[in-house]
N, C-alpha and C positions, 0 to 999 in steps of 0.2 A: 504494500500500500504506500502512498507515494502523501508522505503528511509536511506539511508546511508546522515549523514552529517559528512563532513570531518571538524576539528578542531570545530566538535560541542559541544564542553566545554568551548569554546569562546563567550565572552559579547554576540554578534547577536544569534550565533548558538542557545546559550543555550535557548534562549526566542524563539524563532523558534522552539528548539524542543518541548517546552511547547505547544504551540498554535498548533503544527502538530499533537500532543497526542492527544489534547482534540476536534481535527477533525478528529477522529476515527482513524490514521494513526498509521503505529508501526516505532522506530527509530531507529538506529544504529548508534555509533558517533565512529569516527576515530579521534584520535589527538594525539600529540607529548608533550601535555603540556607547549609548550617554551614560550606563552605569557596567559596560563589560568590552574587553579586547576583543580584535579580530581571531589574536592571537590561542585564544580559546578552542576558537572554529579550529585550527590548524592542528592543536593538541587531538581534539577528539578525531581530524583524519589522523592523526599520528597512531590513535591506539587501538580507531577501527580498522586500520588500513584502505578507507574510504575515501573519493572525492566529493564530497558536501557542497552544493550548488550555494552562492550566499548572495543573499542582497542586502547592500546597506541603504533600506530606505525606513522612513518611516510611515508605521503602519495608521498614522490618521494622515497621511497622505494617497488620497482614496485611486488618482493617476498611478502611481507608483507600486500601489498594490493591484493594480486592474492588467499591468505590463508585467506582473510577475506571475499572477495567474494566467495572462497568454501564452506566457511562457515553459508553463509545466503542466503538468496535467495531476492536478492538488487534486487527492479523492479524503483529509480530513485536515482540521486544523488543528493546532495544542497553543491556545491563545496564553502564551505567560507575558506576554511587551505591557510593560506598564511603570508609571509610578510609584512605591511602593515603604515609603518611612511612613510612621504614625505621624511621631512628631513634625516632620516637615509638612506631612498632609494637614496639620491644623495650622502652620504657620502660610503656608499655600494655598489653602483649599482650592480655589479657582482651576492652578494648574493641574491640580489631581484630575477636577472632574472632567476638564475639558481634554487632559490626555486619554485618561484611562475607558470612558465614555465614547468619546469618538473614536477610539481603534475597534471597538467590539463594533459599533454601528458600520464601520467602512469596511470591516471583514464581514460582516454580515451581508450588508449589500452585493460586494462582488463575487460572494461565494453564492448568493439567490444566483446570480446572473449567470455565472459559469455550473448549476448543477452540482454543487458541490454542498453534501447531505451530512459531515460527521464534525462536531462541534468538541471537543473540548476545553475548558474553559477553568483557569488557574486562579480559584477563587481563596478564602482564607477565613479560618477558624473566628479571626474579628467578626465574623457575621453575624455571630453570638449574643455579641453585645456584653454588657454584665449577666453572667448566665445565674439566677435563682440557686442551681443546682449542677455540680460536676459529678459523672462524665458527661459529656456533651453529645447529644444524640440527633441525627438527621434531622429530623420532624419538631423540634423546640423550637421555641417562639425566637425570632432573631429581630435585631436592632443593633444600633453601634454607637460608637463612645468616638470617633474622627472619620474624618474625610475619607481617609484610606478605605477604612470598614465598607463607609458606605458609597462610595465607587464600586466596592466588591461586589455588596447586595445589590443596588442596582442595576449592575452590570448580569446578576443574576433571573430578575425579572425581566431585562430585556430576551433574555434568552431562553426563558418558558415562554414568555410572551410570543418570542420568532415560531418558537416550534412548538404551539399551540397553533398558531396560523397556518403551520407547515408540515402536516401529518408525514413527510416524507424525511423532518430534519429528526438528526440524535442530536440530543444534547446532553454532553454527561459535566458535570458541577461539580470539580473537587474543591474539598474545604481541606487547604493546609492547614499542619500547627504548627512546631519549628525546626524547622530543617538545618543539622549540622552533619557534619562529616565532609567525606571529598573521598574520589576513586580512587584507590588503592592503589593505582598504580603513583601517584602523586603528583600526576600531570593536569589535573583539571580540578579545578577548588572556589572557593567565594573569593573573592578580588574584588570587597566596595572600594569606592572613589572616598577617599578621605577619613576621617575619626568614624567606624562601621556604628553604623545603627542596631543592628546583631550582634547576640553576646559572643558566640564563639569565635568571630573574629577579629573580635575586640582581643577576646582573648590570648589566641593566639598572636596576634599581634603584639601583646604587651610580652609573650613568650621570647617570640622575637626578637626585642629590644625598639621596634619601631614605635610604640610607646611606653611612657614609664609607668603606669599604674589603670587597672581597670577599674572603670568607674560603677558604680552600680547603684542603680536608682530608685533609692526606696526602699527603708529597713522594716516600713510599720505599715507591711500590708498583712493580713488576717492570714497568714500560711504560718510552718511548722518553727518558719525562722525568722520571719519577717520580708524576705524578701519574694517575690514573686513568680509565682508556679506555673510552669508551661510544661509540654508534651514536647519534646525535644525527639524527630526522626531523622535518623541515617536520609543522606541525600539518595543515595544510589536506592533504599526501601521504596524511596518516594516514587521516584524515576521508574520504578518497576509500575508503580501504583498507575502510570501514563499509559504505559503501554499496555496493561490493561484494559484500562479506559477506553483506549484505542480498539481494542478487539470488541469490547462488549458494544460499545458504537456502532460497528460494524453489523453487529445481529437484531440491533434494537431499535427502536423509534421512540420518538417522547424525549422527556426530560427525565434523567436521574440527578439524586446528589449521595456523594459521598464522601465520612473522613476519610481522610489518610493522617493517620497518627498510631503511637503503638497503645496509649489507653493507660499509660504513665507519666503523674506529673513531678516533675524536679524541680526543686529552686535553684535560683541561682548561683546560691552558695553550694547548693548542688553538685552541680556545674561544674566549679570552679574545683571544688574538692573532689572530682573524679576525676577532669586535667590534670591535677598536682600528681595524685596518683599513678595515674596510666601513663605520665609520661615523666613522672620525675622531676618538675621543673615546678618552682615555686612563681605563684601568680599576684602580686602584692594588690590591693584593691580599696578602696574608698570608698565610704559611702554618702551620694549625691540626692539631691532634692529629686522626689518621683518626677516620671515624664508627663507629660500631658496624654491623657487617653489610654496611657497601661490603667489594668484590670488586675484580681488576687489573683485568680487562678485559673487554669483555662489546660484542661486536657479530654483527649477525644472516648468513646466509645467505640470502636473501629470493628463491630462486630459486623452490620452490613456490608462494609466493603469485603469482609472473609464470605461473609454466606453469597451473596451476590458476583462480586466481581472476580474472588477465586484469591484474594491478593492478603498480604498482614504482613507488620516489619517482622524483618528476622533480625537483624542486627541488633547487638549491646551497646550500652553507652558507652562503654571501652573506647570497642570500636570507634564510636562517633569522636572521642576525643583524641583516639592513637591516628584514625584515619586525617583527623584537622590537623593535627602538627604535623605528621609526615608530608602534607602539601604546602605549610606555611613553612615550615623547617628546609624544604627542597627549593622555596620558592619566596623568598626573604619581599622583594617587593611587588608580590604578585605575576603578572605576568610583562611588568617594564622589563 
């Protein structure tokens, strides 16, 4: 199957496009470069031994995307191109919505036009809102606490809406929670643009020495330590969680949603004391005024994506921290 991923030279994309390779699939990656390398795209032909068709357009550039589907013959999409901090989404709002909004609508449109019927769409656990009650299950009431969230959700009602109108479109709706790790072989990893809005590569980077001290936001939220509880997934788990997606698309009509998380939540200091552990390296940390629009706790029930989609992490949090350093340790300024 011949899948277009938009900003798939992005941390997720890129491991998704590895795992879609080596499930016989062919890829396509659309991206703008604003928060990931060319350099990326290059690693993952390096490790699929693949040539990867790429364009650097962007995907609310509706021209740009209309000459990239002439150009191939796209039978699904895996929409990850977007905006994507909390906190920048409240100091931005505007640019969130008018990114993240109009790439879904302009991929919409010229996939009606060219026949093109399998949608997946890289949504996130923010959808939530402040949740009553963890673990977090499909069907609970959602609302959001920033911008980001609610670009998500509504990027999600556009897309039952599409294929509600469209008895012929699939649309399947992951809800991430938080993705750390990097592939194993230590050639493809998270590379934000400046101080990361992510812990683990905050962390790592303060492993590093590229900065001096991790910051962490908020000691008096209602968890076991004070600091606050996420469901931390292996990237490569996730990545698999796509190409799933991708198959079940392929058999199905309608709209689906599901987690992808392991169904475990850890704090921060968590985190940080299973880094020190796994990899021997002392992580010094501070603690900073909370962010705007973090929430206590937030981990998945990921029992529907097993019964349905066939898919659950398998990876340790070991893993997720031996596999982060071995790409931040191989790879000191990313991929400069």
């Amino acid at each position: 199957m011949n899948v277009l991923l938009t900003g798939g030279a992005g941390y997720i994309g890129t491991h998704t496009c590895v795992e879609l390779i080596k499930a016989g699939h062919k890829a396509i990656i659309a991206d703008n470069f604003s928060n990931s390398s060319p350099k990326a795209v290059e690693r993952v032909e390096e490790i699929t031994n693949t040539k990867i068709p790429l364009y650097k357009i962007d995907v609310c550039d509706k021209e740009a995307v209309e000459k990239l589907f002439s150009e191939n013959k796209i039978e699904a999409v895996i929409h990850f191109a977007g905006l994507k901090a909390v906190g920048e989404s409240c100091a931005i709002p505007l640019a969130y919505y008018r990114n993240n909004i109009d790439s879904t609508l302009t991929l919409l449109e010229v996939m009606k036009k060219h026949g093109v019927k399998n949608f997946v769409f890289s949504s996130s656990a923010t959808v939530y809102g402040i949740p009553e009650k963890v673990p977090l299950v499909e069907g609970m009431p959602t609302g959001c606490t920033n911008p980001y969230g609610w670009t998500k959700l509504m990027n999600e009602q556009i897309l039952q809406d599409a294929a509600n109108a469209d008895e012929e479109l699939s649309v399947v709706l992951l809800r991430y929670f938080n993705p750390i790790g990097a592939h194993e072989s230590g050639r493809i990893g998270e590379n934000p643009n400046g101080i990361p809005n992510n812990l683990m590569p905050y962390i790592t980077q303060v492993a590093a020495g590229r900065l001096k001290c991790l910051g962490v936001f908020g000691n008096d939220y209602n968890t076991h330590d004070g600091t606050g509880v996420r469901d931390y997934i292996h990237v490569v788990d996730l990545a698999k969680g796509h190409v799933k997606a991708i198959n079940y698309a392929q058999e199905h009509k309608g709209t689906e949603i599901f987690n992808l998380g392991t169904g475990v939540g850890y704090s921060v200091l968590d985190i940080v004391k299973a880094f020190i552990k796994a990899n021997k390296i002392e992580i010094p940390f501070e603690i900073k005024p909370r962010r705007a629009g973090d929430i206590d706790e937030c981990y998945a029930d990921p029992t529907k994506a097993r019964e349905v989609l066939g898919w659950q992490a398998e990876k340790s949090l070991e893993e997720m921290c031996r596999d982060s350093w071995n790409w931040q340790s191989n790879n000191i300024n990313g991929y400069d």
